[in-house]
Each structure stands twice: as C-alpha cells, then as structure tokens.
mmCIF file as gemmi writes it, N, C-alpha and C atoms, coordinates in Angstrom:
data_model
loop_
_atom_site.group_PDB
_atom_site.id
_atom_site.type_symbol
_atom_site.label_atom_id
_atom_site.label_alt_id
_atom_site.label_comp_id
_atom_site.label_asym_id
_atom_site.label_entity_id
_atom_site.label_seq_id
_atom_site.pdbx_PDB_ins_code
_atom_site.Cartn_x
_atom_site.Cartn_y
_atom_site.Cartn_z
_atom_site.occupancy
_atom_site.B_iso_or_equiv
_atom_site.pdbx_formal_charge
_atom_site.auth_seq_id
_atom_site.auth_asym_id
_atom_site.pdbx_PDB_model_num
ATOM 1 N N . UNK Axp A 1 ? 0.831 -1.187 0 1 0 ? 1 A 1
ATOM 2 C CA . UNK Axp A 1 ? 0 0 0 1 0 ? 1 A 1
ATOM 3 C C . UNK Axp A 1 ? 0.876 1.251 0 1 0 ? 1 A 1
ATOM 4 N N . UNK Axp A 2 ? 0.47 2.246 -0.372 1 0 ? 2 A 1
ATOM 5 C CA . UNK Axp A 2 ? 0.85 3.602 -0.513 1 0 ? 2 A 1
ATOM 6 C C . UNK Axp A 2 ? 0.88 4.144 0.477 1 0 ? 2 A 1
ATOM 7 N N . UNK Axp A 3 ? 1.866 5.247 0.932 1 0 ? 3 A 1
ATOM 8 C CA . UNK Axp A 3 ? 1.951 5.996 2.09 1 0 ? 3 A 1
ATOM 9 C C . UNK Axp A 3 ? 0.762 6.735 2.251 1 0 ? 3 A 1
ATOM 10 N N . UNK Axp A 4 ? 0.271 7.141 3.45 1 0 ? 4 A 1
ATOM 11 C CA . UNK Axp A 4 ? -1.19 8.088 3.498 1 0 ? 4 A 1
ATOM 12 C C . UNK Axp A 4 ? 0.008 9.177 4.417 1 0 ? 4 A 1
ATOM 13 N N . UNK Axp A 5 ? -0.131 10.189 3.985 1 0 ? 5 A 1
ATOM 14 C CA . UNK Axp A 5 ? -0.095 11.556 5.032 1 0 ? 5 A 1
ATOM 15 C C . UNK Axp A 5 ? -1.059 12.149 4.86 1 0 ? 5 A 1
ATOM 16 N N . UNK Axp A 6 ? -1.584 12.358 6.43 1 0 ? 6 A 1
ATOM 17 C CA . UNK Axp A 6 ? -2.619 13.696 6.619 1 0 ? 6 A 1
ATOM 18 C C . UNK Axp A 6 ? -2.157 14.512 7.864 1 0 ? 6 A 1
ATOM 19 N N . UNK Axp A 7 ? -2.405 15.686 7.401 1 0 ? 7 A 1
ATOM 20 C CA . UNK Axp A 7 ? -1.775 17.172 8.044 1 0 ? 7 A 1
ATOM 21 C C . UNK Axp A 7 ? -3.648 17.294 9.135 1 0 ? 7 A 1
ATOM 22 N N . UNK Axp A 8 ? -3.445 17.41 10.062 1 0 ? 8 A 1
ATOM 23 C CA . UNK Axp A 8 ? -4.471 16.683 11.364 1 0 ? 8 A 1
ATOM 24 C C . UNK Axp A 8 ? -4.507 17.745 12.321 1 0 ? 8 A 1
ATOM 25 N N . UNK Axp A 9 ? -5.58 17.696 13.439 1 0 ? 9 A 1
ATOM 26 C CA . UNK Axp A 9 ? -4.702 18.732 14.465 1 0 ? 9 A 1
ATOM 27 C C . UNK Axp A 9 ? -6.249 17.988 15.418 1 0 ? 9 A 1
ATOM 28 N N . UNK Axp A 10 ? -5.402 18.408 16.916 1 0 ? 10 A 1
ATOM 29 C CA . UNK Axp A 10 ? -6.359 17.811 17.753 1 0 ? 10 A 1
ATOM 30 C C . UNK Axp A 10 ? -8.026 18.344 17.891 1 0 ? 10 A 1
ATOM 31 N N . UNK Axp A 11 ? -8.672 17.681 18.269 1 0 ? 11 A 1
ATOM 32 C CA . UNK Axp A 11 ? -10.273 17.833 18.576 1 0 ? 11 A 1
ATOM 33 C C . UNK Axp A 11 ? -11.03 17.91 17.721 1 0 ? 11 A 1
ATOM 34 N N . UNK Axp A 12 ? -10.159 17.667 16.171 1 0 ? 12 A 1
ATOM 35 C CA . UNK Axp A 12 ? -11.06 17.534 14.751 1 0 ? 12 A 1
ATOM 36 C C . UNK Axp A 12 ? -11.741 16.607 14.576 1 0 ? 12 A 1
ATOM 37 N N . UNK Axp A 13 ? -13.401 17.044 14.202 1 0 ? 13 A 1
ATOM 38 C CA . UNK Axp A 13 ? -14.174 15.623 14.248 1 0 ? 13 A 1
ATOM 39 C C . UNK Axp A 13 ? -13.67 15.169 12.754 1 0 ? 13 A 1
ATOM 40 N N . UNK Axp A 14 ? -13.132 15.935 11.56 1 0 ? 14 A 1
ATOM 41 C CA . UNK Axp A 14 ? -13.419 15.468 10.294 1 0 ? 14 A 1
ATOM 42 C C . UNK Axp A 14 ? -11.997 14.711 10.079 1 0 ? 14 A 1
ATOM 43 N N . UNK Axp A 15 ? -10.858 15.376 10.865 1 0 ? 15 A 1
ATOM 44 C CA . UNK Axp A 15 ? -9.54 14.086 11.128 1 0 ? 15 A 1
ATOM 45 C C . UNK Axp A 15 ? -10.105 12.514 12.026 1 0 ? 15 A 1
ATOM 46 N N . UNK Axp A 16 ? -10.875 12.784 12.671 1 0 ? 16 A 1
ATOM 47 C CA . UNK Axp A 16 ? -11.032 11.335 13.027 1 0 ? 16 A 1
ATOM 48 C C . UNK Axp A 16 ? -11.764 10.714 12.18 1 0 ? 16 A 1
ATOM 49 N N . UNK Axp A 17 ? -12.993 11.376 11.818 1 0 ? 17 A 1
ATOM 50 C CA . UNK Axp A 17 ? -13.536 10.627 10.64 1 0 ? 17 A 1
ATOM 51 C C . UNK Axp A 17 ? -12.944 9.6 9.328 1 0 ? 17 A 1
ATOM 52 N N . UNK Axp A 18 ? -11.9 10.963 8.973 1 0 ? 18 A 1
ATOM 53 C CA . UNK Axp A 18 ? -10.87 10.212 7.834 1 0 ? 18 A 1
ATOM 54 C C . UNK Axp A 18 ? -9.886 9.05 8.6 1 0 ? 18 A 1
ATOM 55 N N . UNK Axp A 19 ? -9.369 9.616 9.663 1 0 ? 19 A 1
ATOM 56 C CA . UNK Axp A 19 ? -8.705 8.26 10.177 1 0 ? 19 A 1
ATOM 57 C C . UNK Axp A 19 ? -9.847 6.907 10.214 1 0 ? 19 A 1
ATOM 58 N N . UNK Axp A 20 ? -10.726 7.341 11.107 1 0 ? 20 A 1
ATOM 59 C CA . UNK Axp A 20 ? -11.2 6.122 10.866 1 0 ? 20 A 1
ATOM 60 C C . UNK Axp A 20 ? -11.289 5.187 10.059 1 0 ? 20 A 1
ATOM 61 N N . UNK Axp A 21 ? -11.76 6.095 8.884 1 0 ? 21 A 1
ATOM 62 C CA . UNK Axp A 21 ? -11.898 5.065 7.414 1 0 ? 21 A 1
ATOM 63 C C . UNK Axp A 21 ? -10.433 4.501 7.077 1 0 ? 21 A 1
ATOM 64 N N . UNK Axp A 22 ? -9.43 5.192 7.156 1 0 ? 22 A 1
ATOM 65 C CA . UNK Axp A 22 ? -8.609 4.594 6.167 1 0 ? 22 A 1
ATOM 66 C C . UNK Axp A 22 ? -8.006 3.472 7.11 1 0 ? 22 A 1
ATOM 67 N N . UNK Axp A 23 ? -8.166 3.668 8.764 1 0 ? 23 A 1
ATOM 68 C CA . UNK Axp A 23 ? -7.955 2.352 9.537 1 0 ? 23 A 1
ATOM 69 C C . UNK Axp A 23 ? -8.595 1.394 9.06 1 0 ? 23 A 1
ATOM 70 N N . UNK Axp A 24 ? -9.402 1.889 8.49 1 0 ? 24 A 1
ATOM 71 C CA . UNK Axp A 24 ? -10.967 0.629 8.575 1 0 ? 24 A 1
ATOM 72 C C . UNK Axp A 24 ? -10.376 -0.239 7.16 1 0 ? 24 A 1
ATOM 73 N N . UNK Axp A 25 ? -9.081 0.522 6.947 1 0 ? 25 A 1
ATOM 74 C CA . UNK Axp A 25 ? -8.637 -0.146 5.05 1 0 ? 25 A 1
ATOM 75 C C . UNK Axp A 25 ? -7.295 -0.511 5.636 1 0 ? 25 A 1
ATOM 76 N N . UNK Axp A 26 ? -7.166 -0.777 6.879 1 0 ? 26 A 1
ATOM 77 C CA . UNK Axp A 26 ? -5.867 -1.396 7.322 1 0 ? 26 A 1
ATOM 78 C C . UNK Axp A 26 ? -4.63 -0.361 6.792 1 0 ? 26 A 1
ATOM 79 N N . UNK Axp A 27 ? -4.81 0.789 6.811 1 0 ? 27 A 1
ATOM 80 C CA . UNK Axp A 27 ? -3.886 1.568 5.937 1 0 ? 27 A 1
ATOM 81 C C . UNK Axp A 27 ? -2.893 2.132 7.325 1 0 ? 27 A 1
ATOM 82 N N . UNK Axp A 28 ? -1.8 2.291 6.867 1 0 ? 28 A 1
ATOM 83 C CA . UNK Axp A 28 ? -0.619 2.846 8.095 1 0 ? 28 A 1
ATOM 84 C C . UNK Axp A 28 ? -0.666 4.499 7.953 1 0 ? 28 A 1
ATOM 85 N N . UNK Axp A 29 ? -0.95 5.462 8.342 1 0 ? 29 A 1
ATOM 86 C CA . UNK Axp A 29 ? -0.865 6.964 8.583 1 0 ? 29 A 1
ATOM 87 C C . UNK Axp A 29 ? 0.148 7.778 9.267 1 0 ? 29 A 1
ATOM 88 N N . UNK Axp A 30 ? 0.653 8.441 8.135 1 0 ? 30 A 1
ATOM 89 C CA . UNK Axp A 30 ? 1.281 9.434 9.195 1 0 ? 30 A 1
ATOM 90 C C . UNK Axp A 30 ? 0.785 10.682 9.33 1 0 ? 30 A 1
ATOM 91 N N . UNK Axp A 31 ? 0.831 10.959 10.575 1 0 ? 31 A 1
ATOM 92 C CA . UNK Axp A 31 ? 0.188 12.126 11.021 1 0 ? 31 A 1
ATOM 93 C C . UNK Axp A 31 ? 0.831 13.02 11.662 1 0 ? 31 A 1
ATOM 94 N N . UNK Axp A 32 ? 0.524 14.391 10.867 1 0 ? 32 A 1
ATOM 95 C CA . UNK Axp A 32 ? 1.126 15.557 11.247 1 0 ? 32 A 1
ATOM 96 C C . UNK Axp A 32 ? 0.091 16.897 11.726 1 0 ? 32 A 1
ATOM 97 N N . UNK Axp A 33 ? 0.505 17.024 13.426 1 0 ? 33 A 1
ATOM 98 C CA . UNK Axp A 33 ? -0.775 17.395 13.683 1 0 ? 33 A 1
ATOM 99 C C . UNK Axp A 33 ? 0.033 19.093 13.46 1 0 ? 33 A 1
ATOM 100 N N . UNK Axp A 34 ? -0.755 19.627 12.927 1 0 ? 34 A 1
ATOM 101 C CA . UNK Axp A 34 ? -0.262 21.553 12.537 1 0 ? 34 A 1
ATOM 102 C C . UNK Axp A 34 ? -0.996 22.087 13.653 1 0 ? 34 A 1
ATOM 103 N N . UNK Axp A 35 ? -1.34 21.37 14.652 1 0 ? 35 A 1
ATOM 104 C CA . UNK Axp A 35 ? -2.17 22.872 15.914 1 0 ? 35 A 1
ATOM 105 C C . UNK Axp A 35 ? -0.741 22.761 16.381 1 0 ? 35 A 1
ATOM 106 N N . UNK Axp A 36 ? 0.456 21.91 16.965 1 0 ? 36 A 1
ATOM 107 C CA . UNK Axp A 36 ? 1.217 22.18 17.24 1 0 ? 36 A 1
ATOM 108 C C . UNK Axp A 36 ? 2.692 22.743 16.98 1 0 ? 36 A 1
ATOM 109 N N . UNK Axp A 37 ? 2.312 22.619 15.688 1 0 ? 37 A 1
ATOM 110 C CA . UNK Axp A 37 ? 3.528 23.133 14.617 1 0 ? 37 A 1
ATOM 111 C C . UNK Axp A 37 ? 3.277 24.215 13.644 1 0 ? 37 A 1
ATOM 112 N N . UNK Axp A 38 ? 3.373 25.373 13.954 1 0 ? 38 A 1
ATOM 113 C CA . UNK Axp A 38 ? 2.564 26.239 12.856 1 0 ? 38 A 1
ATOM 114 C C . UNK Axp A 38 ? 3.559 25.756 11.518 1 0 ? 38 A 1
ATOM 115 N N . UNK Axp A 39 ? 4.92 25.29 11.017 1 0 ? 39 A 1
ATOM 116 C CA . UNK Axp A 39 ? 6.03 25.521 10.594 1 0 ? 39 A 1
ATOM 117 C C . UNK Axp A 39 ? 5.274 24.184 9.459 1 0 ? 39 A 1
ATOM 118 N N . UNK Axp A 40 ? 4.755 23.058 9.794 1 0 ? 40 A 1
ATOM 119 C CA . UNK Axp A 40 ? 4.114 22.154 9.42 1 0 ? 40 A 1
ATOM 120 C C . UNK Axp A 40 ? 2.543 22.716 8.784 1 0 ? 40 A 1
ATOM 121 N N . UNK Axp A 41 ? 2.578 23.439 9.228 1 0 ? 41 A 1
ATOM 122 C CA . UNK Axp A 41 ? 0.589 23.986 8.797 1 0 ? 41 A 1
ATOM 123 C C . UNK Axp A 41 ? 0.965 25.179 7.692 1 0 ? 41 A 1
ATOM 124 N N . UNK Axp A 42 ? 2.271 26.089 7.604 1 0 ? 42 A 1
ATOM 125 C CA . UNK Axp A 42 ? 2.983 26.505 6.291 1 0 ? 42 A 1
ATOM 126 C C . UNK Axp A 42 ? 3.089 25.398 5.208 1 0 ? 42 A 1
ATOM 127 N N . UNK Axp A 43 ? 3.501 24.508 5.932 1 0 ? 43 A 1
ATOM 128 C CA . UNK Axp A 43 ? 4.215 23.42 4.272 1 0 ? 43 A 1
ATOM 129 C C . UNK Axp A 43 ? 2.902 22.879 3.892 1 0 ? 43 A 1
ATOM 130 N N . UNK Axp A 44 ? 1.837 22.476 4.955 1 0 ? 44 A 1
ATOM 131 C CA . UNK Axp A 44 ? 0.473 22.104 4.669 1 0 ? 44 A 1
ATOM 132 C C . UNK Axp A 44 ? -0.338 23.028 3.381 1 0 ? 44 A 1
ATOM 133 N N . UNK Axp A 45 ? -0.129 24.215 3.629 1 0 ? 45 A 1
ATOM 134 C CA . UNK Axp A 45 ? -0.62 25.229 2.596 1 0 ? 45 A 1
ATOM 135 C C . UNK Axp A 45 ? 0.055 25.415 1.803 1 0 ? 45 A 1
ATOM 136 N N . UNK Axp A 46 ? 1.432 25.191 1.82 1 0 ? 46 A 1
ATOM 137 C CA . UNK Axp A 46 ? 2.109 25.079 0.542 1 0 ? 46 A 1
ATOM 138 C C . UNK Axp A 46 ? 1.84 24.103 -0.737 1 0 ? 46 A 1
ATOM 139 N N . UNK Axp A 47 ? 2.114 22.872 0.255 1 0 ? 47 A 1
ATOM 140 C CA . UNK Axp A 47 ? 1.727 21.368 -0.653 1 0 ? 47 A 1
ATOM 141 C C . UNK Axp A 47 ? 0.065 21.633 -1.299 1 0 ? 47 A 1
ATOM 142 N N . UNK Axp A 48 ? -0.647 21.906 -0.405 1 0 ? 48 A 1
ATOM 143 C CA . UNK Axp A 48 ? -1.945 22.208 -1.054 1 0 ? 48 A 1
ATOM 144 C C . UNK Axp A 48 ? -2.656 22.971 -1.961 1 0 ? 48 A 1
ATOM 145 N N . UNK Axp A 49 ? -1.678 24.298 -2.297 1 0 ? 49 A 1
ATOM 146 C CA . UNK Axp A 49 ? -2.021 25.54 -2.86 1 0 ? 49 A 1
ATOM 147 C C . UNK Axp A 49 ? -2.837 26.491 -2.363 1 0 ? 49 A 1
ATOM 148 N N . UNK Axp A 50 ? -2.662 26.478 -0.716 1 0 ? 50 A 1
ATOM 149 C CA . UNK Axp A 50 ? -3.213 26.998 -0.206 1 0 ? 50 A 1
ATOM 150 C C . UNK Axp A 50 ? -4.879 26.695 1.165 1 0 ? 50 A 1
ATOM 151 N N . UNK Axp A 51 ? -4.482 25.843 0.916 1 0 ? 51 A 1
ATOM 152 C CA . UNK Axp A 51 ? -5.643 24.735 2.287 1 0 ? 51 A 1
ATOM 153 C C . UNK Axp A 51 ? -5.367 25.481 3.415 1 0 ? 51 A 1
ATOM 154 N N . UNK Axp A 52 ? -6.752 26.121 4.238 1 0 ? 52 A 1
ATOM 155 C CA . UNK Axp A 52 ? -6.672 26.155 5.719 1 0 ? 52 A 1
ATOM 156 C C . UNK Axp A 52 ? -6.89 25.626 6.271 1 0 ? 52 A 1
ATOM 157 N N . UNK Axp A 53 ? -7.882 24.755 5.966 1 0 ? 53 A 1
ATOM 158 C CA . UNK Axp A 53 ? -8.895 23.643 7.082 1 0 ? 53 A 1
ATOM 159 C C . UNK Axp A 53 ? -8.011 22.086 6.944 1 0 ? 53 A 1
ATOM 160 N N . UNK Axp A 54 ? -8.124 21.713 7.99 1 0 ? 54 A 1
ATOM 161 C CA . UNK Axp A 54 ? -7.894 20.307 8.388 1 0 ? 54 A 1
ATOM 162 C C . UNK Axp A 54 ? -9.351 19.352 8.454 1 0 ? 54 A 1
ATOM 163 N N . UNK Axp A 55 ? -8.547 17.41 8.206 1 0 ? 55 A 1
ATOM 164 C CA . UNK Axp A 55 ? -7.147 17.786 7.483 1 0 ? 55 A 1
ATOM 165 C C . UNK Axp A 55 ? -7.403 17.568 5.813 1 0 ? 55 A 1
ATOM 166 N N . UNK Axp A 56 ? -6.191 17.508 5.701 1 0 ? 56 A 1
ATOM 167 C CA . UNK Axp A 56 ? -5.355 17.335 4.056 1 0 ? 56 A 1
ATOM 168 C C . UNK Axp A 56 ? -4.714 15.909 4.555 1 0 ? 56 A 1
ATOM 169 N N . UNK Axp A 57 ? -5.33 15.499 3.022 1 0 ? 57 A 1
ATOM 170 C CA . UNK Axp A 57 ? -4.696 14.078 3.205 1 0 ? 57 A 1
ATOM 171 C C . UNK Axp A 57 ? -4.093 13.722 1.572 1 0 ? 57 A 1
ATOM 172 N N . UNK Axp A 58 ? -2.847 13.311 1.808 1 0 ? 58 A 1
ATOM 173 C CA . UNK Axp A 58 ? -2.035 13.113 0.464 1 0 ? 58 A 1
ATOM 174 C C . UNK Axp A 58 ? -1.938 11.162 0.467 1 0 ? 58 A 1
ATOM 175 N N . UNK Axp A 59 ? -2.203 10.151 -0.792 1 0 ? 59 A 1
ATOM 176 C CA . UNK Axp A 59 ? -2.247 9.101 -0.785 1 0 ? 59 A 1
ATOM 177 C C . UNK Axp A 59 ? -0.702 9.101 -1.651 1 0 ? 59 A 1
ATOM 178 N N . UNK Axp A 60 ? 0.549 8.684 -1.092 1 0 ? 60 A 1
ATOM 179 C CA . UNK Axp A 60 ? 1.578 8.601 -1.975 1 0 ? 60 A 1
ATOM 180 C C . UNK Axp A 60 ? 1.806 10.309 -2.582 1 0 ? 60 A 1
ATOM 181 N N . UNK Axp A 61 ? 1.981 10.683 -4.069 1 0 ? 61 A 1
ATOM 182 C CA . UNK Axp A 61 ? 2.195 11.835 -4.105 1 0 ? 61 A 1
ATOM 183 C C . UNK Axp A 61 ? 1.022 12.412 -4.938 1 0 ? 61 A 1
ATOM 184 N N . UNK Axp A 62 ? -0.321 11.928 -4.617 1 0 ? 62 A 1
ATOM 185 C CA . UNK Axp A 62 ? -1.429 12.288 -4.675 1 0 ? 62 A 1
ATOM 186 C C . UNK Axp A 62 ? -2.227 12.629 -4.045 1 0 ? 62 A 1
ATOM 187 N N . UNK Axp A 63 ? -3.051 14.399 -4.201 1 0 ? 63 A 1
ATOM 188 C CA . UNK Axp A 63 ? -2.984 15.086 -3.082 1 0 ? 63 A 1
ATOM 189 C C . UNK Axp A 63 ? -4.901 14.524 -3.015 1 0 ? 63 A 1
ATOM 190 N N . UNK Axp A 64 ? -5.601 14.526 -2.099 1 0 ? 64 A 1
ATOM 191 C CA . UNK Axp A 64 ? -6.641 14.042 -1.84 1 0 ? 64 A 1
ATOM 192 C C . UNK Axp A 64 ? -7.612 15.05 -1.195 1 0 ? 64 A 1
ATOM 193 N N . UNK Axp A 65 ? -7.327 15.705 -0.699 1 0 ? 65 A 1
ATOM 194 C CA . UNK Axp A 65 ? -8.446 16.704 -0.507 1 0 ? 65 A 1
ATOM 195 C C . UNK Axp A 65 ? -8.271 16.53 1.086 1 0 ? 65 A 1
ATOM 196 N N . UNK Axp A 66 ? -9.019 17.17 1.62 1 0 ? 66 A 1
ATOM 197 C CA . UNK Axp A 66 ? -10.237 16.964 3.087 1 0 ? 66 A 1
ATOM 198 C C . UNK Axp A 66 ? -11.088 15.409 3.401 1 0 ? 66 A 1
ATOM 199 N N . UNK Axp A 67 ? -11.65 16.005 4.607 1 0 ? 67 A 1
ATOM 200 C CA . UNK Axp A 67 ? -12.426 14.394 4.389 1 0 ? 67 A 1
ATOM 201 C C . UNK Axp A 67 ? -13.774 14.135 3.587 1 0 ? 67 A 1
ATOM 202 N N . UNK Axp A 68 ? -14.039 15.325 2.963 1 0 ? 68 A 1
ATOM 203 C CA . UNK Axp A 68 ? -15.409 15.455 2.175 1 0 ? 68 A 1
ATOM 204 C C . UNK Axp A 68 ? -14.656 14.701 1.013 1 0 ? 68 A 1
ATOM 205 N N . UNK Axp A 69 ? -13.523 15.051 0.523 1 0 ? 69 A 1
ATOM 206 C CA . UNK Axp A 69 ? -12.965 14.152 -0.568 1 0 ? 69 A 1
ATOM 207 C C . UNK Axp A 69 ? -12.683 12.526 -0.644 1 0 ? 69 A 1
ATOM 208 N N . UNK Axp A 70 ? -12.029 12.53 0.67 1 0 ? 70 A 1
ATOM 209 C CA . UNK Axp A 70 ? -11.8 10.937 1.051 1 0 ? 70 A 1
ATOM 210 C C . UNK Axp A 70 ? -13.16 10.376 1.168 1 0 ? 70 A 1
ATOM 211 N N . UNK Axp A 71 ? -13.921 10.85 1.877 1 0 ? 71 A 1
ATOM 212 C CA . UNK Axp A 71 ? -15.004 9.967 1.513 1 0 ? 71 A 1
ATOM 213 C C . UNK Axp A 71 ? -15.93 10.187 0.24 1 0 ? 71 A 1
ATOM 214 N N . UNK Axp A 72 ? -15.835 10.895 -0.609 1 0 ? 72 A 1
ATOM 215 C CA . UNK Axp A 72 ? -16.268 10.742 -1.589 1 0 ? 72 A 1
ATOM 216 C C . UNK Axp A 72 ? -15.202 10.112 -3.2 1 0 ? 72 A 1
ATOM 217 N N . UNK Axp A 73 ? -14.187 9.576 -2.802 1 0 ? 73 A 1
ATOM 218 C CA . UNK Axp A 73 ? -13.171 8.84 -3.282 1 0 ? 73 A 1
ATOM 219 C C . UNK Axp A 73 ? -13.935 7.365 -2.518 1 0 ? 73 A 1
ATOM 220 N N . UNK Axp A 74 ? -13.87 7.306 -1.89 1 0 ? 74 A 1
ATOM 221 C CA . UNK Axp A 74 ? -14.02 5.544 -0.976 1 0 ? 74 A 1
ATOM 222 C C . UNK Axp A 74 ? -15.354 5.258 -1.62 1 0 ? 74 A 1
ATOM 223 N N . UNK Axp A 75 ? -16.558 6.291 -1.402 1 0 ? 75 A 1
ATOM 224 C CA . UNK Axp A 75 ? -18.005 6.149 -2.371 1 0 ? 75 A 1
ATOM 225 C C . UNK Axp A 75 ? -17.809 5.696 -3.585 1 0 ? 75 A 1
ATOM 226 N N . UNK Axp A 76 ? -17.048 5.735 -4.191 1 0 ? 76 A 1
ATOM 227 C CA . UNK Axp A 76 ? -16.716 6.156 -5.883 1 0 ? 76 A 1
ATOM 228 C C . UNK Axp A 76 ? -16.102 4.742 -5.907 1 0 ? 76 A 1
ATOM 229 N N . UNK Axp A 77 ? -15.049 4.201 -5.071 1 0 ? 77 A 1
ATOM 230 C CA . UNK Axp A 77 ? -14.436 3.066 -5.367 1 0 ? 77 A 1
ATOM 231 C C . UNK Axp A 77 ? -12.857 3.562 -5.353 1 0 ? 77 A 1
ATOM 232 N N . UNK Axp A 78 ? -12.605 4.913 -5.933 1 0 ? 78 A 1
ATOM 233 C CA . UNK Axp A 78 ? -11.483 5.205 -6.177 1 0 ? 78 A 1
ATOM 234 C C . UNK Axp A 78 ? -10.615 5.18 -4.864 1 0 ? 78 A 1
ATOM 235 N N . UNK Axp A 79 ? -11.027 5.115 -4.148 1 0 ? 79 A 1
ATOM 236 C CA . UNK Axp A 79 ? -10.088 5.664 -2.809 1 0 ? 79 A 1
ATOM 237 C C . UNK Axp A 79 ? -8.95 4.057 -2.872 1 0 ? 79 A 1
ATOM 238 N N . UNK Axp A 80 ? -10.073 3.159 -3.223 1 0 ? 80 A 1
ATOM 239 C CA . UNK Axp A 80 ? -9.111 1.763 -2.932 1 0 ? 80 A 1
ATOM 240 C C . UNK Axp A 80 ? -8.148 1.67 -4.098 1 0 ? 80 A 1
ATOM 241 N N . UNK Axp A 81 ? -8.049 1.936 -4.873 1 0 ? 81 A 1
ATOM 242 C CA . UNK Axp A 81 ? -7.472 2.55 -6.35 1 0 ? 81 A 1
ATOM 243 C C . UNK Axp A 81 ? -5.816 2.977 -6.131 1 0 ? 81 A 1
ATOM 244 N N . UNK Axp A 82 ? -6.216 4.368 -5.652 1 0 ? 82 A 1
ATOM 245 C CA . UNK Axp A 82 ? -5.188 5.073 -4.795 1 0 ? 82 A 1
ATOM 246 C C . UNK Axp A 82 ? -4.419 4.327 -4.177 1 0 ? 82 A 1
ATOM 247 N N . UNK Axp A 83 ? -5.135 3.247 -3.177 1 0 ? 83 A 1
ATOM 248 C CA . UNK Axp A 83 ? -4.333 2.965 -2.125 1 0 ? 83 A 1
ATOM 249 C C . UNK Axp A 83 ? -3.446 1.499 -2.588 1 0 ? 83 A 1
ATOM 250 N N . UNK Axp A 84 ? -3.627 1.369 -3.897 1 0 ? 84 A 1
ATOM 251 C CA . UNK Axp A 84 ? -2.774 -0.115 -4.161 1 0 ? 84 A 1
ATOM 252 C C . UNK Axp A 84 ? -1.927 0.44 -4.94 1 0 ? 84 A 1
C-alpha cells in the first residue's frame, strides 16, 4: 500500500472521521498534527495551494483533498485505487 499523510490537528471531528476510514482499510498513517507546529501547517498550505482547514490528506504523491474528498473517493471506489 501507498503511504497516506494527513496534516491533522487535535479535537477535529473530520480528522477522526478520515482516520477512521482509512484504519478501517488497514492503511498505516502518518500524522502531522499543525495545531502544534505552525512551521508544518505553512508546508500544509504550501503542498496544497493553499488549504486552511484540516485535514489534508495526500495518498503517496497524490494530493486528496479533506475528508469530504476521502469519503467521496471511498463512495466512488477510487479511494481503494489510490491505495494499491
């Protein structure tokens, strides 16, 4: 499987959401939470072209959106796509 990074930050219901799912796909995550790193929540908006909201989730070097995206990738079928 493909690396998952998502840029996260604590007490987000829509970061747990996405974690959940992609646990739920046995997938390994790394997580970079930006409430504690502003220096990380720069490169977050960089990589993104500009994203404020958490999180951002990149599958390998494909950038994925929010969790309105991930789960509408997993709806679609595509999300499992991505992840092989």
């Amino acid at each position: 499987m493909k690396q998952v990074l998502m840029y996260m930050g604590d007490y987000c219901s829509h970061c747990k959401s996405a974690k959940s799912l992609l646990e739920s796909k046995n997938v390994e995550i790394k997580e970079i939470d930006v409430s504690k790193n502003p220096n990380k929540r720069d490169e977050m908006q960089e990589r993104t072209g500009g994203a404020k909201t958490i999180p951002q989730i990149f599958i390998g070097d494909h950038y994925i959106g929010g969790n309105a995206e991930l789960q509408a990738a997993n709806r679609s079928g595509e999300l499992d796509k991505l992840l092989t």
